[in-house]
FISE-463475 format. One line per 10 residues: for each residue y, z, x of C-alpha. Coordinates in nm, 4 decimals, decimal comma, always signed. Example, Ala and Ser with C-alpha at 12.3 -4.5 7.8 and 13.67 -1.06 7.14 Angstrom:
BEGIN
-0,4500 +0,7800 +1,2300 | -0,1060 +0,7140 +1,3670;
//
This chain:
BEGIN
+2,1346 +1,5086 -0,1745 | +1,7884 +1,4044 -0,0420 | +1,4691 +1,4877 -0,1878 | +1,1953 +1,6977 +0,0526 | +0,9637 +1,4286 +0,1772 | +0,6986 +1,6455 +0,0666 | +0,7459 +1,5717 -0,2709 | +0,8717 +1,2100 -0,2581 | +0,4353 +1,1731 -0,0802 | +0,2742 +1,3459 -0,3311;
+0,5082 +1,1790 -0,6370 | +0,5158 +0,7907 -0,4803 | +0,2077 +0,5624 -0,5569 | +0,1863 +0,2874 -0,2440 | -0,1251 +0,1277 -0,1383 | -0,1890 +0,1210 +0,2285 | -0,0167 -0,1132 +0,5400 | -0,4249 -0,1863 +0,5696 | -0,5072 -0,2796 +0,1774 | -0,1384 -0,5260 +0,2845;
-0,2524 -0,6366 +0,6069 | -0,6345 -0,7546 +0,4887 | -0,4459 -0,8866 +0,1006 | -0,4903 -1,2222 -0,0772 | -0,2121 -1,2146 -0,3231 | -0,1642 -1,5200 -0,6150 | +0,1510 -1,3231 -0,7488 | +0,4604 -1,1493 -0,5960 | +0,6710 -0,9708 -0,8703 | +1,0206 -0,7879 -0,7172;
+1,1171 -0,5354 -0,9183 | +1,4807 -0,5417 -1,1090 | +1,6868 -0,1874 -1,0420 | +1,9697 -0,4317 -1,2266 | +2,2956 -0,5881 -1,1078 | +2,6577 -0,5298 -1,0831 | +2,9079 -0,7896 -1,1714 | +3,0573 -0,8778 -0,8089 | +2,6932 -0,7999 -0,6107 | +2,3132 -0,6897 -0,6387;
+2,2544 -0,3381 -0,6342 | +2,1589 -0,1918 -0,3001 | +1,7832 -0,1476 -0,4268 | +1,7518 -0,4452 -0,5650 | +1,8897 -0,6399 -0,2980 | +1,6408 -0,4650 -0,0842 | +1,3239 -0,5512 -0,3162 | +1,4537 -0,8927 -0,3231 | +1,4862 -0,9481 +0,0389 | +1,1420 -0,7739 +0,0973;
+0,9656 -1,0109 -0,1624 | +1,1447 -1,3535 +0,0013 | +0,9669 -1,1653 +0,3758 | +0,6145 -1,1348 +0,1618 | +0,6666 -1,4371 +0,0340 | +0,6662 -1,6407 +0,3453 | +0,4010 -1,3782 +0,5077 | +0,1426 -1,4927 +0,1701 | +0,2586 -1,8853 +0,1219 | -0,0048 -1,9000 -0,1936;
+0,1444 -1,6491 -0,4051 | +0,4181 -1,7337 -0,6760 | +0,7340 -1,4975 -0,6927 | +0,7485 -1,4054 -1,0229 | +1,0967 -1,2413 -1,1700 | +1,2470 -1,0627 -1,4573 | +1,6147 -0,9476 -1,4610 | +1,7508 -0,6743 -1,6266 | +2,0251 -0,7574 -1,9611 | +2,1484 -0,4353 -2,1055;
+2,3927 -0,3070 -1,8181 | +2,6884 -0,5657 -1,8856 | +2,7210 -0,8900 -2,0716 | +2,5193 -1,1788 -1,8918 | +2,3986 -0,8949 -1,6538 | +2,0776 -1,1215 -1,6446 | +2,2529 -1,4757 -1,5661 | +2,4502 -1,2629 -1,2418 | +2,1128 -1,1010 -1,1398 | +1,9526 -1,4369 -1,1835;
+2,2635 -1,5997 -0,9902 | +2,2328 -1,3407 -0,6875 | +1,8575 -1,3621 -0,6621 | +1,8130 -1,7219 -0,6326 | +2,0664 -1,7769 -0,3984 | +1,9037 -1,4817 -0,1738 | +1,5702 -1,6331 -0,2180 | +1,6933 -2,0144 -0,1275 | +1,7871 -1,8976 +0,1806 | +1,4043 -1,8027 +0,2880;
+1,3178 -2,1416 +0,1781 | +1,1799 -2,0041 -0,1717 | +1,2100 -2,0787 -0,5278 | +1,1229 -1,7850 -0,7738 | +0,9808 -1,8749 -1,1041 | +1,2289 -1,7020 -1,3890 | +1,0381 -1,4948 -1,6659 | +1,2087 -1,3710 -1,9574 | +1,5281 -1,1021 -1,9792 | +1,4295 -0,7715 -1,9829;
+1,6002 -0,3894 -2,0646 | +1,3623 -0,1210 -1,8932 | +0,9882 -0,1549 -1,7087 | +0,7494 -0,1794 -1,9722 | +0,9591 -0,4858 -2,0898 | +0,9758 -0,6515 -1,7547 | +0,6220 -0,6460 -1,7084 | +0,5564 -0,7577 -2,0442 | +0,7820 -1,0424 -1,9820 | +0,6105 -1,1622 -1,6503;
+0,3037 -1,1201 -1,8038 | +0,4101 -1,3910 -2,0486 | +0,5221 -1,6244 -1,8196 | +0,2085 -1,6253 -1,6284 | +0,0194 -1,6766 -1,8971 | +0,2599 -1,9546 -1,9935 | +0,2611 -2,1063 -1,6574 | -0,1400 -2,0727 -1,6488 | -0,0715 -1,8987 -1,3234 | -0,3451 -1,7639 -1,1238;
-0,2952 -1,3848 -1,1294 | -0,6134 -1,2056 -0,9754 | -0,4774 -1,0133 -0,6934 | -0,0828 -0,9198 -0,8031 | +0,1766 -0,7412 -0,5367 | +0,4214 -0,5428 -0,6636 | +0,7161 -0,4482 -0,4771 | +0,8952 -0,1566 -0,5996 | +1,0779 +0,2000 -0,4781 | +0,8613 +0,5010 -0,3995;
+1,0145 +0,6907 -0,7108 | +0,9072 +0,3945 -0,9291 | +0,6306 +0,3362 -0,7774 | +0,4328 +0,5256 -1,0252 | +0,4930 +0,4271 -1,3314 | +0,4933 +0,0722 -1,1932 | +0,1392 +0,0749 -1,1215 | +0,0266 +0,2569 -1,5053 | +0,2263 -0,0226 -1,6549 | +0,1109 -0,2720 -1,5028;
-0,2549 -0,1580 -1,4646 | -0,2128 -0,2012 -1,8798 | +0,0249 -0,4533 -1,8934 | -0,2216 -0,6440 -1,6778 | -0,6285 -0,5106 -1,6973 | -0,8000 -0,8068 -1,5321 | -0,5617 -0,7979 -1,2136 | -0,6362 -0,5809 -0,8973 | -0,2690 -0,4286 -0,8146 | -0,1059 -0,4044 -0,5467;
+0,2216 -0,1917 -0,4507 | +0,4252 -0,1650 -0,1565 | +0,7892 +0,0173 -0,1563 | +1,1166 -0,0023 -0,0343 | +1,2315 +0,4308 +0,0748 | +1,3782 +0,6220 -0,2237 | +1,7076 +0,6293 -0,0295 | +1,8278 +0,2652 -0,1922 | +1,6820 +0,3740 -0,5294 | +2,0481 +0,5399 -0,6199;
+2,3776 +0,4935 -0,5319 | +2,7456 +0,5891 -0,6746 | +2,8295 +0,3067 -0,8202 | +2,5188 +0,2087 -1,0166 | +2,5955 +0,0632 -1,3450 | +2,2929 +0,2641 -1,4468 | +2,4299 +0,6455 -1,4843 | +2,0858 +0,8409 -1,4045 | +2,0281 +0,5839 -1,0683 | +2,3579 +0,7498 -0,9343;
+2,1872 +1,0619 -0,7129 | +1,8339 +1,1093 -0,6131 | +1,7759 +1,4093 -0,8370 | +1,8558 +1,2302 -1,1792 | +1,7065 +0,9070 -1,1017 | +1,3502 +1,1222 -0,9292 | +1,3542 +1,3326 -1,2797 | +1,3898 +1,0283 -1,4900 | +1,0650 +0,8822 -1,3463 | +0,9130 +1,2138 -1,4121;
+1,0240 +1,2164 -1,7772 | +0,9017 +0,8363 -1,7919 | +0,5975 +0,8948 -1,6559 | +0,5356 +1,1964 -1,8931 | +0,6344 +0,9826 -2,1697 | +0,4012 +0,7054 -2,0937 | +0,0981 +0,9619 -2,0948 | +0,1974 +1,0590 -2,4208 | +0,2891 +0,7727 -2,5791 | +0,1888 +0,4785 -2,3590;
+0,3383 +0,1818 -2,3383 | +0,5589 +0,2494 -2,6927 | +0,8142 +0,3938 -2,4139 | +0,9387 -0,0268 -2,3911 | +1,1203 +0,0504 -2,6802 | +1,3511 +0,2414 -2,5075 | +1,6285 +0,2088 -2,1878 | +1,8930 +0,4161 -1,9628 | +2,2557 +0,4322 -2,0919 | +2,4742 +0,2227 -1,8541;
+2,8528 +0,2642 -1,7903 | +2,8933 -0,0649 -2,0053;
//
């Protein structure tokens, strides 16, 4: 079951095609919505595709990844696996950060690698789904103070499906009330929510 568009505008957090159109990006950082074993998840698949087009649409600006571990073991070497091989065909090699089990981590992670890389990261894109779209940009607003961020999304129709290894990313209720909690959660307790991820059918 859908959600009303109405609500999906006023929940989702996604800068303008304008603030895209006129951008200077250094960083491009595709969200993880995790893996299954024999192929990406639908999301994910679409995030990763849509960072390979940005990619080639803003030359100067480094992919930057994390992939998600909890979900099955090696989840992160088959996520890893999948999205290299989608971004080598756009001509595009992704720099790997570190393994990560929810968004606070992820974040954290890339952070870490940029630093470690001594990569320039003014002017970040993020490229997420319109139900994640908010706590994406509180994270990394704090993950991340001295960079001007950026989000664009992929529709809230990929964010779930059936067969996600993640149980509340199975319907568009669950998954749109988990962001809710999260977001609640981070306003309460900030970024202490990292200690924390979904259950998974593993």
């Amino acid at each position: 079951m859908k959600l009303p568009k109405f609500l999906l505008d006023l929940w989702k957090s996604e800068d303008s095609v304008v603030t895209l159109a006129n951008g200077h990006f250094d960083l491009i950082i595709p969200i993880s919505y995790s893996t299954r074993r024999e192929k990406l998840v639908v999301v994910t698949e679409a995030i990763t595709r849509r960072a390979a087009e940005l990619s080639n649409r803003y030359p100067q600006a480094t992919v930057v990844l994390s992939n998600c571990e909890y979900t099955f073991p090696w989840a992160e070497e088959t996520e890893w696996k999948f999205k290299r091989d989608l971004f080598a065909r756009y001509g595009i090699i992704a720099r790997r950060a570190g393994n990560m089990s929810n968004s606070v981590e992820e974040a954290q992670a890339i952070s870490r690698c940029v630093d470690g890389y001594k990569l320039p990261a003014d002017r970040i894109l993020i490229v997420t789904g319109e139900m994640h779209s908010r706590s994406a940009r509180w994270i990394w607003k704090r993950v991340m103070p001295n960079s001007q961020i950026t989000i664009i999304c992929v529709g809230n129709e990929l964010e779930y499906q059936e067969d996600h290894p993640v149980f509340i990313q199975r319907t568009a209720w669950k998954w749109f009330f988990a962001n809710v909690a999260r977001q609640i959660l981070l306003w309460t307790i900030g970024l202490r929510v990292g200690r924390w991820h979904h259950r998974s059918e593993s």
